[in-house]
RODO-2510 file (C-alpha; in nm, 4 decimals, decimal comma):
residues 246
     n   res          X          Y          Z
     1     x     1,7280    -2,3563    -1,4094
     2     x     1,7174    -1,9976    -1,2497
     3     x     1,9972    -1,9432    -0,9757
     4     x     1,8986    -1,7287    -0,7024
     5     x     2,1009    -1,4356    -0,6104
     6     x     2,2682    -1,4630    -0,2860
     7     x     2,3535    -1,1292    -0,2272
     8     x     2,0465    -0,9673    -0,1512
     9     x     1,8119    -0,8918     0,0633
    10     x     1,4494    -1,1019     0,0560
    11     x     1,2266    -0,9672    -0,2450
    12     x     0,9890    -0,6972    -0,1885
    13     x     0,6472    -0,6272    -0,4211
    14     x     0,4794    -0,2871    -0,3959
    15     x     0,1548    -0,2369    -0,5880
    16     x     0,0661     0,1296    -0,6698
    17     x     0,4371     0,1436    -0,6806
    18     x     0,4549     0,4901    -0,9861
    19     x     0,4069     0,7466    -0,7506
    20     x     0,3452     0,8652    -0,3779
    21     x     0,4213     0,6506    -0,1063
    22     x     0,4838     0,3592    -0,2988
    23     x     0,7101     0,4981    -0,5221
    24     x     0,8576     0,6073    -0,1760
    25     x     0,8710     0,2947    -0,0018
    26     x     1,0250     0,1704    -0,3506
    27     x     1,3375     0,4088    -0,3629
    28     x     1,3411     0,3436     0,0653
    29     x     1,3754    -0,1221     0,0343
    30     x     1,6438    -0,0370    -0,2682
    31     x     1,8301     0,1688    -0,0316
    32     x     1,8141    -0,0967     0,1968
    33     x     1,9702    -0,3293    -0,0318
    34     x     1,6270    -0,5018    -0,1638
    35     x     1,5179    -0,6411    -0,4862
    36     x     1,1935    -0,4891    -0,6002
    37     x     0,8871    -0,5696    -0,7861
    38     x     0,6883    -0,2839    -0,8810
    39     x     0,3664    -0,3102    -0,9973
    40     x     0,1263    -0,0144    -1,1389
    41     x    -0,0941     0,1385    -1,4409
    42     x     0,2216     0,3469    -1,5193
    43     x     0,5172     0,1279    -1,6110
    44     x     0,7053     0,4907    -1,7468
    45     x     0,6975     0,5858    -1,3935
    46     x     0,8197     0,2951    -1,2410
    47     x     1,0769     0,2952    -1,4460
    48     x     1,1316     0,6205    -1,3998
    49     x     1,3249     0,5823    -1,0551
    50     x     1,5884     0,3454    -1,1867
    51     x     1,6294     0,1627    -0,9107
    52     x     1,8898    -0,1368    -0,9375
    53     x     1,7321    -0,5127    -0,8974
    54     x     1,3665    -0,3657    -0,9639
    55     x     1,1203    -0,5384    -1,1773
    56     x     0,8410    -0,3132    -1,3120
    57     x     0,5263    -0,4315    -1,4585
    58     x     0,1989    -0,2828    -1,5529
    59     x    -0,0263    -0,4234    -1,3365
    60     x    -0,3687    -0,3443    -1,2441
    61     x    -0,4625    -0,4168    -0,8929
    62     x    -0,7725    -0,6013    -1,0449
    63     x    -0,5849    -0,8314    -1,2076
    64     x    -0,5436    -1,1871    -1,0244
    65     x    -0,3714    -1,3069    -1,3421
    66     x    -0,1553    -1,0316    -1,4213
    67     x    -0,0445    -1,0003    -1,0224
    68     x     0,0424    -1,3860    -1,0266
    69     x     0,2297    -1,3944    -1,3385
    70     x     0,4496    -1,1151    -1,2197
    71     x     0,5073    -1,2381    -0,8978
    72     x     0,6251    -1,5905    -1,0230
    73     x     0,8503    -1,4227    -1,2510
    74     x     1,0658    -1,1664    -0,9857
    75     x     1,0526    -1,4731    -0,7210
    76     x     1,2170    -1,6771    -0,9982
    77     x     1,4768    -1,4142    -0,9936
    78     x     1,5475    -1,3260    -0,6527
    79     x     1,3578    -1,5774    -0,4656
    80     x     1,0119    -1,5780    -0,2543
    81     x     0,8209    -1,2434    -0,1481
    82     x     0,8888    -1,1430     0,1804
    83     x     0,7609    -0,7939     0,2176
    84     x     0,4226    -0,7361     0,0272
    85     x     0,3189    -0,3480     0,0529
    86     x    -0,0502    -0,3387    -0,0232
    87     x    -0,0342     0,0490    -0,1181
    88     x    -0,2457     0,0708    -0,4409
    89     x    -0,5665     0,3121    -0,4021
    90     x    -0,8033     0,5821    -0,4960
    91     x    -0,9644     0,8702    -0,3098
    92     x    -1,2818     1,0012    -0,4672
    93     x    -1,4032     1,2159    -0,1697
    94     x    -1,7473     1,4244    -0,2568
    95     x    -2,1057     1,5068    -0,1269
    96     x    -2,2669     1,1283    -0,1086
    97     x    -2,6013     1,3190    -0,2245
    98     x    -2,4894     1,4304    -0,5721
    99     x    -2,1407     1,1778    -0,5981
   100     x    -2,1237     0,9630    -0,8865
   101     x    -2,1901     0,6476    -0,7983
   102     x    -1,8804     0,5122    -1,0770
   103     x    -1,6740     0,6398    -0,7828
   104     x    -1,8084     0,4170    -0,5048
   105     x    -1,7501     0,1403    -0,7487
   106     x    -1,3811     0,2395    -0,8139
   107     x    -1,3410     0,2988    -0,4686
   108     x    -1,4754    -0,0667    -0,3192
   109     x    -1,2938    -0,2248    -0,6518
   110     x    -0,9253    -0,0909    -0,5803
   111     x    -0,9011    -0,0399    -0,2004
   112     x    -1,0872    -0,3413    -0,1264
   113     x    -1,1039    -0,6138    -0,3806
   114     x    -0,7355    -0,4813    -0,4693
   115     x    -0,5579    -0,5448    -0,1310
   116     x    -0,7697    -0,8789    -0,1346
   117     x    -0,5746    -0,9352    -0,4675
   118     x    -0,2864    -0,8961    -0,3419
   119     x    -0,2905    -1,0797     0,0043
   120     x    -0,4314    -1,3856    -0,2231
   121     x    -0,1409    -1,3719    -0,4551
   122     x     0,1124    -1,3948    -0,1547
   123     x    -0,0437    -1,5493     0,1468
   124     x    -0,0067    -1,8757     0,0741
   125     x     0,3618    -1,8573     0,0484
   126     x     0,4192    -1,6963     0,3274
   127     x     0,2142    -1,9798     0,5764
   128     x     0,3858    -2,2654     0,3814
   129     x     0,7336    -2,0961     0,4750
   130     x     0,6627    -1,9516     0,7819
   131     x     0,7598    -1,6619     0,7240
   132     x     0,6799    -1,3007     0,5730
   133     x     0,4825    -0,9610     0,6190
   134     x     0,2319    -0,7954     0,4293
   135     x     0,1946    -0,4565     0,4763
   136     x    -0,1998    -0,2958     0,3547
   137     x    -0,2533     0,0623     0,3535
   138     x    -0,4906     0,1657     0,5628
   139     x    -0,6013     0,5792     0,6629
   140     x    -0,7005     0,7201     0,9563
   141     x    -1,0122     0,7078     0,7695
   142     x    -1,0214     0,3678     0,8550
   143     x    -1,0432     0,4361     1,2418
   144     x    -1,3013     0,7566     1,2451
   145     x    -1,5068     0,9110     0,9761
   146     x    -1,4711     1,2123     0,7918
   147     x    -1,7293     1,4840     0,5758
   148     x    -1,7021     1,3845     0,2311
   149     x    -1,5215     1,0949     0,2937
   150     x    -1,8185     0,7991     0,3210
   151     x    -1,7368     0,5233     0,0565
   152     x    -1,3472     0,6293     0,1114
   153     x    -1,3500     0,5591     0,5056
   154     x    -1,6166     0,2600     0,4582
   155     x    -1,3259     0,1003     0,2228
   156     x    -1,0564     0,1921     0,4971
   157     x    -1,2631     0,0978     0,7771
   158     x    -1,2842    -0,2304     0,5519
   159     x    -0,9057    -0,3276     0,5054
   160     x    -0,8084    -0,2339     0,8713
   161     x    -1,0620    -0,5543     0,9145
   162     x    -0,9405    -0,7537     0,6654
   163     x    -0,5487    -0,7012     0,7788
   164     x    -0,6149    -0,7698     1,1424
   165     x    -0,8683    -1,0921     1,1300
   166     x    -0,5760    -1,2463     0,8893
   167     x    -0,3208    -1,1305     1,0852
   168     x    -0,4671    -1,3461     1,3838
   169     x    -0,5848    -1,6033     1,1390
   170     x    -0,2313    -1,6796     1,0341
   171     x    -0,0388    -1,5559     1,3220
   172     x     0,0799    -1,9004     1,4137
   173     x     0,2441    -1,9492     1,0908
   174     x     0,4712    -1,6800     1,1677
   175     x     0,3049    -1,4446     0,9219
   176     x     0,2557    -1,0645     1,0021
   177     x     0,0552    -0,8258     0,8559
   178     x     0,0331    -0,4670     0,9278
   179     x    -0,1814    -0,1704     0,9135
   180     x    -0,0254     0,1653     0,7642
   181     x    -0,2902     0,4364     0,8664
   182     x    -0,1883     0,7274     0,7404
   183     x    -0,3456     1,1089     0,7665
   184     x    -0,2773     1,4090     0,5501
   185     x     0,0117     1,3119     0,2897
   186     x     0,0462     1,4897     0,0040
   187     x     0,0300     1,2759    -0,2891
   188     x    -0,1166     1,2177    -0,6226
   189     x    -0,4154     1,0807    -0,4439
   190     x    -0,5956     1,4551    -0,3951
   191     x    -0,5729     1,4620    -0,7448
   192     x    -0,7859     1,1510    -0,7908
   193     x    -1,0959     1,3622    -0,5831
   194     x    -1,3477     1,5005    -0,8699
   195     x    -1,5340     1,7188    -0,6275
   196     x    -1,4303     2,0744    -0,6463
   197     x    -1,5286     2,1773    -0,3212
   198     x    -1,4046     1,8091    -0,1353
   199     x    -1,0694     1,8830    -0,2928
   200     x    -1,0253     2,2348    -0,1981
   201     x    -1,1303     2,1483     0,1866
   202     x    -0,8577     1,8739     0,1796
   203     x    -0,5994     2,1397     0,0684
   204     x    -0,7412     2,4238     0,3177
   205     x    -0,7076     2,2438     0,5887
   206     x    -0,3825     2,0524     0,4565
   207     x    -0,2511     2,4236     0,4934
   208     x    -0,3915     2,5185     0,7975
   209     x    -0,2092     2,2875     0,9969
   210     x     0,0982     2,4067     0,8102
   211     x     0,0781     2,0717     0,5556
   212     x     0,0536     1,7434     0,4930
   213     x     0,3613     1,4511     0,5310
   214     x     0,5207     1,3668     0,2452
   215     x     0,5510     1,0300     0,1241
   216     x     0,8952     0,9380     0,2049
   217     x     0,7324     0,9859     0,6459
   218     x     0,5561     0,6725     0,5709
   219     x     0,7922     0,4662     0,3531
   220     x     1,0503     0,5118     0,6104
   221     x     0,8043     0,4100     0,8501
   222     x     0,7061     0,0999     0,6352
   223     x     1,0777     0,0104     0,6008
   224     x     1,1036     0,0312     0,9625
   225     x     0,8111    -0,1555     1,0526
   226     x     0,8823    -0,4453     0,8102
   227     x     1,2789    -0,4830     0,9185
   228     x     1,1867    -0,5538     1,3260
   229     x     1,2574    -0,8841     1,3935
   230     x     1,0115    -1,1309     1,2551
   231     x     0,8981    -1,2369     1,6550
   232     x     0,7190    -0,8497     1,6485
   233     x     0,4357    -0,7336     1,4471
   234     x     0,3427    -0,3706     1,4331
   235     x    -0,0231    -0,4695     1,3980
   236     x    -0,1251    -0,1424     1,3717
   237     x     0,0364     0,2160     1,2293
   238     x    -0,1362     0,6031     1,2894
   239     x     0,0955     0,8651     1,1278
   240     x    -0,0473     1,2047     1,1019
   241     x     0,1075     1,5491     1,1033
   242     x     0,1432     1,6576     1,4667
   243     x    -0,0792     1,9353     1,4095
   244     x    -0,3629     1,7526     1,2330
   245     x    -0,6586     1,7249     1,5025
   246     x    -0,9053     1,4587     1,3826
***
């Protein structure tokens, strides 16, 4: 029989968890005293932050199976997920005329079906006890559109409507779930946009408003959000650089 540590805080799972803001978020729950499941295509990563009471496991977002089996095993460890951070995702901005369509698919598949994934793998839980947050990462491109950004903000526009008709499906059950809408960050994530000129208009205008966040603006902000008192739910999260206009 598995004997549950007493000693920490409640468990928290972060998919996309190797680099950028999850890896972020990651180093910002430890800090807080939290155990950790970390899931990702890059388990060398993960592993990379040595973070104490952290279970890494290469997981694709795709995976029902894979996401199950690893969350059974951590909250066999440290007891039930409390704070799921839906963070796994792609950008593949370009011209919608000449994109590659493979991109809209990769798009739709991780920052949609992904985050549905993971909600499925914890929601349940949560109702039955009454208790827990999940956290999906959103974009400002999920609240107004951007050049070169279609299939990206459709995807966005698409989990800021999945996160809030849950949230007030389950909201009597005590359940939260919140919105992180990020702008400009600078992460890995520009370097998942194949269009030359899509990428280099990210970065111009990145520097032209004298840069993006970094990663560790919205992990703090996810830490915060997730620690209020279970009675309040941020529903909804915009963090942009000040100088950042759209």
């Amino acid at each position: 029989m598995t004997t549950t540590r007493t000693d920490l805080k409640p468990l928290v799972t972060i998919t996309g968890a190797s680099s950028g803001i999850g890896a972020a978020t990651a180093k910002a729950f430890s800090q807080a005293g939290h155990p950790l499941l970390l899931l990702a295509r890059r388990i060398d990563r993960m592993q990379a932050l040595d973070l104490p009471d952290a279970i890494c496991k290469e997981v694709d977002v795709l995976d029902r199976e894979a996401i199950a089996s690893a969350i059974e095993e951590a909250e066999a460890k440290f007891g039930p997920t409390e704070y799921f951070i839906n963070n796994a995702g792609v950008m593949h901005n370009g011209d919608p005329i000449t994109q590659d369509p493979e991109e809209w698919d990769r798009m739709i598949d991780v920052n949609l079906k992904g985050v549905m994934n993971g909600i499925h793998a914890v929601l349940p839980g949560m109702v039955e006890r009454e208790s827990g947050t999940i956290v999906n990462m959103g974009s400002i491109a999920g609240r107004k559109t951007f050049g070169t950004h279609s299939v990206y903000c459709g995807t966005k526009f698409g989990v800021h409507a999945i996160t809030e008709t849950i949230r007030e499906e389950v909201s009597q059950k005590n359940v939260r779930l919140i919105t992180m809408a990020p702008g400009m960050v600078g992460t890995e994530l520009i370097e998942t946009i194949t269009d030359p000129a899509a990428k280099q208009g990210w970065l111009d205008y990145a520097e032209s408003i004298g840069g993006p966040l970094v990663p560790e603006d919205i992990a703090d902000a996810i830490v915060w959000a997730c620690q209020a008192p279970q009675r309040m739910c941020v529903r909804e999260m915009v963090i942009c650089p000040t100088r950042q206009e759209p």
